[in-house]
N, C-alpha and C positions, 0 to 999 in steps of 0.2 A: 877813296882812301889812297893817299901817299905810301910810294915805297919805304919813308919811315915810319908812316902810320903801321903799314902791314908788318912790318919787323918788330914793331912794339909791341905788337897784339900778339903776333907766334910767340916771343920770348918769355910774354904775362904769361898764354898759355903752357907752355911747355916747363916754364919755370914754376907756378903750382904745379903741376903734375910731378915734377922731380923730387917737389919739399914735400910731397907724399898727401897731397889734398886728395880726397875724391874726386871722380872721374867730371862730377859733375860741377865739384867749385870750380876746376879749371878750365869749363867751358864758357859757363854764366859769369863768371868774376870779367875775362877781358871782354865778351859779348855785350855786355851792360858798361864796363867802361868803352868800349868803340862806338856804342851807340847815344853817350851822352857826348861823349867830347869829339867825337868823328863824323856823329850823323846828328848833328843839333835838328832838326827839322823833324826827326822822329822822335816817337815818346818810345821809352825803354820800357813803360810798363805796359801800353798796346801792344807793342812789339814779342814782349816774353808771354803775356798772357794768349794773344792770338795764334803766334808760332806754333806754343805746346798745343795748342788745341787744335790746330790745326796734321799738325806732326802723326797724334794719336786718334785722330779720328775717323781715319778711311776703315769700315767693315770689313774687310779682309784680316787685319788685326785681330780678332774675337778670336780667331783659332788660335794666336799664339799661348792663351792661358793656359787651354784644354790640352795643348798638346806639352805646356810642361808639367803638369799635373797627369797625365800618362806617363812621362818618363819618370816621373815621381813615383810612383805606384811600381812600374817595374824594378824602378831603383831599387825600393824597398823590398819588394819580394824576389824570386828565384829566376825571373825570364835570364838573366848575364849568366848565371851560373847552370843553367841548362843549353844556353845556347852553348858558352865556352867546353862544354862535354860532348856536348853535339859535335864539334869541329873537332875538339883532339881524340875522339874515338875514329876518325876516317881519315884526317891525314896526321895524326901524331907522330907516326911514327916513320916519317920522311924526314928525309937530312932539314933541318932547320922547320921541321914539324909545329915545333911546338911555336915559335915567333911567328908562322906562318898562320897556323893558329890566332895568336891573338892579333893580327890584323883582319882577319874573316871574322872574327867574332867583334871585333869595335867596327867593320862594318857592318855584318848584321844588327846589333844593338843599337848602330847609328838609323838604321830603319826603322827599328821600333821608338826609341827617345826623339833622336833631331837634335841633339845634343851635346855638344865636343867635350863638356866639364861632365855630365853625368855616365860619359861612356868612360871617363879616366878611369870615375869610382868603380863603377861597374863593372868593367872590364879588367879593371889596372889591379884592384884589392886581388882577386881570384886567381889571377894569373903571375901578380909577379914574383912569388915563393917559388913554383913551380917551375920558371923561367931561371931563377939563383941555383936552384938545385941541378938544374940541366947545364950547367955550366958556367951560362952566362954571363959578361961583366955589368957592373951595375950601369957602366955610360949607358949602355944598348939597348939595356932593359929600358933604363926612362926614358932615351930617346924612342924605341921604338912603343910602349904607350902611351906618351902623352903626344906624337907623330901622327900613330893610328887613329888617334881617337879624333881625330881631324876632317877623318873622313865620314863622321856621323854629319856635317855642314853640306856636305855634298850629295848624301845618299839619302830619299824623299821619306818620311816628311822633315827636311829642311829648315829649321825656325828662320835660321839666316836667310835660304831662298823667300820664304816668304816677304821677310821684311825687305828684300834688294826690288820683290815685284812691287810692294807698294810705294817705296824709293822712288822705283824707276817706272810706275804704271804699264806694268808688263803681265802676260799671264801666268800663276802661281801653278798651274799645271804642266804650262811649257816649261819652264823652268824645275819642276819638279821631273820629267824626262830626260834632260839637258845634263841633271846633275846624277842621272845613273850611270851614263856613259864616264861621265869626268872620274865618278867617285869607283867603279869596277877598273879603268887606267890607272889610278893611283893604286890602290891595289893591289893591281899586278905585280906592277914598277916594285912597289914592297914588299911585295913576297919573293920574288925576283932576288932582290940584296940578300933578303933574308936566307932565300937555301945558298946560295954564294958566301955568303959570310960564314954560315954554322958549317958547310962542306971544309971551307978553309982552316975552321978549326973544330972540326971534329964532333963537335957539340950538337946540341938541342933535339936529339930523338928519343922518342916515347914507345915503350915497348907499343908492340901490333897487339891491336882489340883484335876481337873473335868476332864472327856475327853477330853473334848474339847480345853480345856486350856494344855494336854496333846499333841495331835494331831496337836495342832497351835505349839507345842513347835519343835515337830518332820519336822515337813514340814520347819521351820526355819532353822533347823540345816543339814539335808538333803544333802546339798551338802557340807558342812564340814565334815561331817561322810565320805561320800564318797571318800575322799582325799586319806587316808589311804587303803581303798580298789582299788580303781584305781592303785595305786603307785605299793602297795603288788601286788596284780592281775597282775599287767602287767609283774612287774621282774619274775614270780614264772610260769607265762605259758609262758614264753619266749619273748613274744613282744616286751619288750626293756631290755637292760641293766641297772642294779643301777645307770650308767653316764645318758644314754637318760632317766631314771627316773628321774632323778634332771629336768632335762631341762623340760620337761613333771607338774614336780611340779611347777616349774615358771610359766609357762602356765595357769595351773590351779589357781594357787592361784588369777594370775591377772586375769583371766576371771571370778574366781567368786566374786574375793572383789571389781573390779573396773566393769565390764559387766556388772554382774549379781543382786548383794546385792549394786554396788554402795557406798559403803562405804566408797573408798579411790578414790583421784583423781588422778591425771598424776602426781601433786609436790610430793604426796607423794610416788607415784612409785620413781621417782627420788632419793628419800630422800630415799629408803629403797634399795634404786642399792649402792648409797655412804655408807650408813652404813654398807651394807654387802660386801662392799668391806674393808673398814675399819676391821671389824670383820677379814676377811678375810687372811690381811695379817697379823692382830697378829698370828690368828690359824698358817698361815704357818712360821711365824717366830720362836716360839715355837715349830715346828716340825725339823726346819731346826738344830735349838741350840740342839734340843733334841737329832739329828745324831750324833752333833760334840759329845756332850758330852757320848753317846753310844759308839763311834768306841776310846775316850781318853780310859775310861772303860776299854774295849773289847780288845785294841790294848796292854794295860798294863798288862792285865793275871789279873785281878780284879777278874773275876767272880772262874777262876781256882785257883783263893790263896783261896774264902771268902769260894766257895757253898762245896765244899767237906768238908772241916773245919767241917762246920755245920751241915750236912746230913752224914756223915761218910762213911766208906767204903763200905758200902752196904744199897742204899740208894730205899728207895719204892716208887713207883707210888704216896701214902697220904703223903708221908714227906715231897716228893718236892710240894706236890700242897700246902699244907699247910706255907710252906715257901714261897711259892710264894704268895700265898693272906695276909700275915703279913708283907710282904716286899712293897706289891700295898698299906694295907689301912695301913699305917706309908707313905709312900709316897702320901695318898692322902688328908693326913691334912696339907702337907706343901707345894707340887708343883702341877702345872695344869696339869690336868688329859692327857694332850698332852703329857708333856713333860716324866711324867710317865712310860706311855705307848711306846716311842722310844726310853728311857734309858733303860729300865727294858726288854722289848721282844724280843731284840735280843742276851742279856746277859743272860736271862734262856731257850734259843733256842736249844745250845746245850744238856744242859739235860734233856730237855723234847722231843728231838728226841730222847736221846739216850735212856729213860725209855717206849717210846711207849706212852703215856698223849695224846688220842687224842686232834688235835688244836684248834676245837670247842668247845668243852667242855668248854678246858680250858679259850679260848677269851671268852666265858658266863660267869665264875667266873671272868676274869681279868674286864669285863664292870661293870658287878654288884658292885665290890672293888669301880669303877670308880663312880658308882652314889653313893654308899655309902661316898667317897672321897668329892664331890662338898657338902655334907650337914657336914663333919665333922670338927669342930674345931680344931685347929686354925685361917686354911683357908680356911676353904673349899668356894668356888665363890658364891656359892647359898646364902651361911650367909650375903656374902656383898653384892649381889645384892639386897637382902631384906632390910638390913639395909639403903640402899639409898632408896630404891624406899618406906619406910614403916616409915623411918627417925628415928627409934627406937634406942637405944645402944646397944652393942655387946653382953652383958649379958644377956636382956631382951630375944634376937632374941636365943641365944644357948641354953637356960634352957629349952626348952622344948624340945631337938633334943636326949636325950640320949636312950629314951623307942623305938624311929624308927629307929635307928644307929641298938641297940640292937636287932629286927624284922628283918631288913638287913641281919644281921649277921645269925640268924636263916634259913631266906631262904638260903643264900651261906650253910650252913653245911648241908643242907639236898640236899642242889644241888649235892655236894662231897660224901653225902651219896647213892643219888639213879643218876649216871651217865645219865642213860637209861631214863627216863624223861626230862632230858634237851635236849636228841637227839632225843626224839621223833618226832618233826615237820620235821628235819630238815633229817632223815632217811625216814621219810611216802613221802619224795620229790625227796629221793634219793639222797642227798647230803652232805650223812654221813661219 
């Protein structure tokens, strides 16, 4: 493919994506024209037919259904709204308590779902009156829930980690350690701003629980906390596989929303099988386009004309990481973090086997790029799932996302800076 080949095909692409097509005309519309008029020697229907099936068919995938159909089930029932009581009955009532709050609590929920859009709802409905009422302005509010809820991509179980190890044929457990450390840093970092900010203006403290109002809070939440321990616990001392962990999470979630807390009935099990099947096959349809459009790429010498160009004849371990995470968050203000991820990881495969970049590491910076991606403008999903569920305007919901964006971006360079820290968990398990 010609440099005006390759220019023609970004502008097909990017120009349906701007006249508002789905995700998926604008990857198959220029994919099937590059490969009639750029690759005459291949047939376009081998090519999409093999791809997608190729794309969706490594078994490791099985767990993706199971584990949105658990976050489904909590959505629906009470786990966000026990957890988020959980968290503002023990630090509520510290200078910017309650913000701080709803980042511990979109990471905890990000434990139990895997899911950056179902922790806005979850997390974002319950909390953002409470957050109006404490003072707050509304930039801060959306910035800091649809920011937080970011960190459900990084904290296990992962639907994105999973999908970067079958990308990147890496392991879904090391990775699933990889992204505790990343996602407890981000964290910090946000809660950090967060008592810094409300100290500065005076805001966001929750009168002080009692013990006992403490203790009624812990015993409520109890077996939602326990989700995430159960799930980790079982993959990391062998017991099951990340596969039989999904199914394990199904399990649990209905035995404690529907058994146990009662929350949800049989219609609404029903109703969260349909939507997570729904979910479901967008996720694999963007995975499947994501192929085609990797192997048009990969098939054409794309990455052998662009990455040398730009890294030069003697290129280091920092240049290509660094080009590698400029290239994920540019990619992850305008396409879904799926399709990202199965364009992009088998295109910089080569030269990060050929440089040594171990592939943990790197999937911990490509996930991080990825929850940084759902909160950033243009499109980032997390902006519009707030603006629906929060009914606010686009402008409103982004002004307050640039200072988290920015915190993001801090934890990735120090991630690049001390290697040996993001492999910690994942070396103490042996899985390095």
């Amino acid at each position: 493919m010609s440099n005006y080949e390759l220019i023609l095909f970004i502008v097909t692409m990017f120009g349906l994506l701007f006249a508002g097509f789905p995700m998926m005309v604008s990857i198959i519309v220029p994919a099937i024209l590059a490969i009639t008029f750029f690759l005459p020697t291949v047939s376009a229907t081998n090519v999409l037919v093999g791809q997608i099936i190729i794309g969706i068919r490594p078994m490791t995938l099985i767990c993706i259904p199971m584990f949105i159909f658990s976050a489904e089930l909590m959505t629906r029932g009470k786990t966000a709204t026990r957890l988020v009581e959980f968290v503002k009955a023990w630090i509520g009532h510290i200078y910017g308590g309650l913000a701080i709050s709803t980042v511990l609590s979109c990471t905890l929920f990000g434990a139990v779902s895997g899911s950056a859009q179902a922790t806005v709802v979850a997390i974002g409905t319950p909390l953002h009156t409470p957050l109006e009422k404490a003072g707050y302005p509304s930039s801060f509010i959306y910035g800091l829930i649809v920011s937080s809820s970011g960190i459900a991509l990084l904290i296990p179980p992962s639907l994105t980690a999973i999908i970067y190890a079958v990308a990147a044929k890496c392991s879904v457990g090391a990775l699933f350690l990889a992204g505790v450390g990343t996602g407890t840093a981000v964290f910090i970092l946000f809660s950090i701003y967060c008592f810094i900010y409300s100290r500065h203006k005076k805001i966001g403290v929750s009168p002080k629980c009692t013990l006992r109002e403490r203790m009624k809070a812990v015993k409520g939440s109890i077996l939602a906390i326990g989700f995430p321990i159960i799930i980790l616990g079982g993959i990391f001392s062998g017991i099951f596989s990340p596969t039989e962990a999904a199914a394990v999470a199904v399990i649990y979630a209905i035995l404690v929303e529907a058994g146990i807390y009662r929350d949800i009935k049989m219609k609404d099990v029903m109703e969260a099988a349909l939507s997570a099947g729904v979910i479901t096959a967008v996720v694999f349809i963007l995975i499947g386009m994501g192929q085609v459009l990797s192997f048009v790429l990969t098939y054409s010498g794309v990455p052998q004309m662009i990455i040398p160009r730009i890294l030069g004849p003697d290129p280091s371990q920092l240049s290509l990481i660094i080009l590698i995470m400029i290239t994920y968050f540019i990619a992850g203000m305008f396409v879904d973090v799926v399709v990202a991820i199965y364009v992009l990881a088998p295109i910089f495969a080569p030269f990060v086997m050929q440089l040594g970049i171990n592939s943990i590491f790197l999937g911990a910076l490509v996930i991080l790029q990825s929850a940084i991606g759902v909160a950033t403008p243009p499109f980032g999903a997390n902006i519009f799932t707030a603006i629906a569920i929060f009914r606010r305007p686009y402008l409103e919901v982004v002004r307050g996302l640039p200072w988290f964006i920015v915190l993001a971006l801090i934890v990735c360079a120090l991630m690049i800076a001390f290697p040996e820290a993001v492999l910690f968990l994942t070396n103490l398990a042996g899985l390095g």
